[in-house]
N, C-alpha and C positions, 0 to 999 in steps of 0.2 A: 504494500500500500504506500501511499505519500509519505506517512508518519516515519517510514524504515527508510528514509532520503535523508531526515533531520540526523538521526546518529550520526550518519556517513560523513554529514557537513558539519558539525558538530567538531568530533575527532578530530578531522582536517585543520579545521581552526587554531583547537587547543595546541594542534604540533605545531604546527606554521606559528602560534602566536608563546609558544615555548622554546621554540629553534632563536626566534627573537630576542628573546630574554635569556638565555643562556649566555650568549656570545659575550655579554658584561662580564659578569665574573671572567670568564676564561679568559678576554681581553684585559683583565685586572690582572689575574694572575701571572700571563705571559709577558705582556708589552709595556705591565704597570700606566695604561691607561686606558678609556672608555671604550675608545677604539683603535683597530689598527693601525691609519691612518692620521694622521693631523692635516687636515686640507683647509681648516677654517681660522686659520692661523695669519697672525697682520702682514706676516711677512711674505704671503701668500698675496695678498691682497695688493700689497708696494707693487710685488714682483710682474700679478696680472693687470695691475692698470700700466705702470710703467713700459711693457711690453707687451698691451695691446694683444697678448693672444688667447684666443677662449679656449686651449685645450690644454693649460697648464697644469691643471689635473693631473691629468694622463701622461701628460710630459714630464712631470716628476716620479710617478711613477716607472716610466720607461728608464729613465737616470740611471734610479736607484739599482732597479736591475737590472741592465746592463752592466751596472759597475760592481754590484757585491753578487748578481746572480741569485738575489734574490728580494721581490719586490716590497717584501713588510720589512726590511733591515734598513732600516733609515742611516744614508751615509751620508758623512761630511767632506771636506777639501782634502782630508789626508789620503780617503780611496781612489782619488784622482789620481792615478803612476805618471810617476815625471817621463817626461820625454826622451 
């Protein structure tokens, strides 16, 4: 009947709206912050008006992996090999 549609979406919900909510702690306990990323940061913000490009996002993202080979390892000037 209808009624045995409601469980099904139900369920759904609760994982999808518990996969949600996990990812905090584990982000706490791994990266020691809320999230994996910091994108909403000022220096983000200098960087995106001052260079005008909308995909700076992703372009920090591409950096970071490129250079540590791995994209949640947030790297600074030192991962950069001298020439």
């Amino acid at each position: 009947m209808w009624y045995e549609q409601l469980y099904s979406g139900a369920i759904t919900i609760f994982f999808v709206w518990g996969a949600c909510l996990m990812s905090y702690p584990f982000n706490r306990l791994d990266v020691h912050r809320a999230y994996r990323r910091n994108y909403g940061n000022l220096e983000r913000l200098i960087c995106h008006f001052t260079t005008f490009n909308n995909n700076f996002r992703i372009q920090l993202s591409q950096r970071d992996h490129r250079l540590t080979g791995n994209q949640y390892v947030i790297s600074g000037l030192n991962a950069i090999p001298d020439a």
